[in-house]
N, C-alpha and C positions, 0 to 999 in steps of 0.2 A: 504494500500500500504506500501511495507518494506521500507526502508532506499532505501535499492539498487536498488529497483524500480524506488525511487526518484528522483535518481543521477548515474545510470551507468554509469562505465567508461566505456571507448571508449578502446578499446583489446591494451597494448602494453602500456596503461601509467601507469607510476611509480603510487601507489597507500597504502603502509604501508610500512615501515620499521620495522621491530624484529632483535632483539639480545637475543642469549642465551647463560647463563653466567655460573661460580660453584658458584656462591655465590648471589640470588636473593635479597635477604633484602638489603646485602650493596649497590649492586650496583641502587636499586631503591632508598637509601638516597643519592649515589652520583648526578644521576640525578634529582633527585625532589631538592636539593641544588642548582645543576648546570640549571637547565634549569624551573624549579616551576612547575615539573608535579606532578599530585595528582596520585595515584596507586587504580583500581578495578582489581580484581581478576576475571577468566575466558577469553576464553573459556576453559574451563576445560579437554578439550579430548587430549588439548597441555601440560596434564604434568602441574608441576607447572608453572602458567603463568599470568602474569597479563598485562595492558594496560593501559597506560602515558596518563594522561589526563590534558591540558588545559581549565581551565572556563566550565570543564564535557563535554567535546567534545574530542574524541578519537585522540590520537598524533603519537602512538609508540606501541609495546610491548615487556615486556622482560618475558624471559622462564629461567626453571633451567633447567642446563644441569645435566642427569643422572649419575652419581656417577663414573660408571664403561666408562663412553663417555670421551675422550681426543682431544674434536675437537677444531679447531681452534675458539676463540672469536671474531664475526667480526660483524658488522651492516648488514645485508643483506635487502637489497629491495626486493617490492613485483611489479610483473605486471600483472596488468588486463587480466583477459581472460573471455569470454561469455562460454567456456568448456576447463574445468584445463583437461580432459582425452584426448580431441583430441590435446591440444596444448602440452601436455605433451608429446606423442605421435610423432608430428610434430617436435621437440626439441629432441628425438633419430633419427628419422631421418634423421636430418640435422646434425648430427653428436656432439650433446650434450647428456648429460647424467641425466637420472633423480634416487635423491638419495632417498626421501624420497615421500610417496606417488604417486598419489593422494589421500588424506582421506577426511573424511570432518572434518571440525573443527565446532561442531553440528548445530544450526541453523545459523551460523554465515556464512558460505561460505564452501567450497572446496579446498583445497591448493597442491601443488609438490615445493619440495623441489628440483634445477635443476642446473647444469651447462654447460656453451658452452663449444663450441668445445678447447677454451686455460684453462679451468678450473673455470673460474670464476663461483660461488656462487649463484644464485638469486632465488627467489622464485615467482610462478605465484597464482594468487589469484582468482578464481571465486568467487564472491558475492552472498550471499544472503541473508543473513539479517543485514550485514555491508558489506558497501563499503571498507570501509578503514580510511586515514586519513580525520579528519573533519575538521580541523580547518587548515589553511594557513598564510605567513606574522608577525606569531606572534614572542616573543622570546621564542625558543624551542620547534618550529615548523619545518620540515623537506623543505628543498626550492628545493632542487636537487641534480641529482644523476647522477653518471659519472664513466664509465667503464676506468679504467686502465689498458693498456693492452699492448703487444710489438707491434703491426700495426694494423690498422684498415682495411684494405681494404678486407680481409677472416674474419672477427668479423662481419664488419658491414654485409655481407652474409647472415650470420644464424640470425642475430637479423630482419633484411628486411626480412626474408624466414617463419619467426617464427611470427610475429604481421604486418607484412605488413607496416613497417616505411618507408616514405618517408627520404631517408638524404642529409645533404647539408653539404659539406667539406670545412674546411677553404684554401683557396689556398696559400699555404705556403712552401716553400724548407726545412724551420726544422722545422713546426709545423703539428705533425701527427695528424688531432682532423677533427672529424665529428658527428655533432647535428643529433639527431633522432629526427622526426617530426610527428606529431598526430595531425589530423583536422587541419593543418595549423600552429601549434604552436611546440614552439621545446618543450621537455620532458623531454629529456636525452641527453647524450653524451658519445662519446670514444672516448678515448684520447692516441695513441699510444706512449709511451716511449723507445723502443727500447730496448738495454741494457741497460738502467737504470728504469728499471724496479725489484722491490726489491725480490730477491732470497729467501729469506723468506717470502713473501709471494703471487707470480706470480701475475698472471691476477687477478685483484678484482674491486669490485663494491666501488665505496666512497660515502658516502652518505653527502649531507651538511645541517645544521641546522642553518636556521637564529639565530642571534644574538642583542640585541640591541647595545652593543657594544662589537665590536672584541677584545678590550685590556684587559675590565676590566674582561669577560668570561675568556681569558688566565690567568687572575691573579685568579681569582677563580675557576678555574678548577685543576689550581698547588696546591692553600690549599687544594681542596677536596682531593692531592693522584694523581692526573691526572699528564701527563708530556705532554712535544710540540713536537710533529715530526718535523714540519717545522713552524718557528717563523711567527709571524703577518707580511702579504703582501699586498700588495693593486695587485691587478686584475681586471680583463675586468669587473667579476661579481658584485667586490666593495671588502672592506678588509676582510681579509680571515687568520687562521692560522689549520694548521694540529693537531690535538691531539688524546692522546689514554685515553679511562677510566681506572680505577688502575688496572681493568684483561688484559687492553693491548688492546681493541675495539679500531679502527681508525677510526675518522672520523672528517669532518672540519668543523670548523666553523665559520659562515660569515656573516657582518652586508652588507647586500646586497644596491649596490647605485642606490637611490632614485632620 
């Protein structure tokens, strides 16, 4: 029995995060610095690419970006699907767009590279001989992930149309935010900001990375070259701050309360 046999996800939960960068060596010493991941190499059909691993248990992957490519560096999630063709498929239909694939990425799974209908980024993942991430709770393990976007109520649409999420809205006069929900438990979220939403770089996915602690990661993450978007906060999820790796990746990170 494979791995994914083992442990299917359930279509729609967050299940990998990748980043592809121009420069793969540095940025796997920033992260194996910032967060203690070890680096193996493959699947191999992604180009140069390798996988973040905690205690030899799969965390992350980052990819080199090709030479002649000038795309944006950003974190993107992956979501479960039982078939990357039909969900791919179901996601132009509902009026997003798929950029890259479906391929396989060889015994490993099936992947598309896709975005909704405001632009955001995400990637879907059929399984098959890796699920995704293995390890959870740890430091420099991935906790959760949260669409940034101008409204949620046409977003949340195509994500319920596309995996079938049940959501539940925070009822609020200025908080635009609704959980996406799987078996019962929440997964994700979108968060609508309006116009303040960053012109550089629209609707996007934020991925968050536990931390053991939120201050001293911001102080080492500034040595490694990293800078703060938005300084150390405490939130509903527990203390949290925003930052970008030295090619400019955003994403936050959070010593979640226990």
């Amino acid at each position: 029995m494979t791995e994914a046999q083992q442990t299917r996800r359930t279509p729609g939960t967050p299940c990998w995060v990748s980043l592809i960068v121009h420069g793969l060596t540095a940025t796997e010493e920033f992260y194996q610095a910032l967060f203690g991941w070890e680096f193996e190499p493959g699947p191999h059909q992604l180009g140069p690419y390798s996988r973040g691993l905690i205690d030899g248990k799969e965390v992350a992957g980052i990819g080199q970006m090709p030479p002649e490519r000038h795309l944006a560096v950003a974190w993107t999630p992956y979501l479960a699907t039982d078939d990357a063709d039909e969900t791919a498929e179901t996601i132009r239909c509902c009026g997003g767009t798929v950029a890259v694939g479906p391929l396989d990425a060889g015994e490993a799974g099936r992947l598309a590279i896709v975005s909704d209908p405001a632009g955001a980024t995400f990637g879907i993942w059929q399984a098959k001989g890796k699920t995704g991430t293995a390890v959870r709770g740890l430091h420099g393990t991935p906790v959760w992930n949260e669409l940034v976007t101008q409204e949620t109520s046409t977003i949340a649409k195509f994500y319920t149309a596309v995996f079938g999420y049940r959501t539940e809205a925070v009822v609020s006069a200025d908080f635009d935010y609704v959980t996406l929900h799987v078996d019962g438990e929440p997964v994700a979220a979108l968060h609508g900001v309006g116009n303040s939403l960053p012109r550089d770089r629209g609707a996007h996915w934020m991925t968050y990375f536990e931390v053991s602690d939120t201050d001293e990661a911001l102080r080492r993450l500034v040595e490694l070259g990293g800078h703060v978007v938005q300084p150390a906060r405490d939130g509903g999820i527990g203390r949290m701050a925003t930052v970008a790796d030295p090619e400019g990746a955003v994403f936050t990170i959070v010593r979640t309360a226990r």
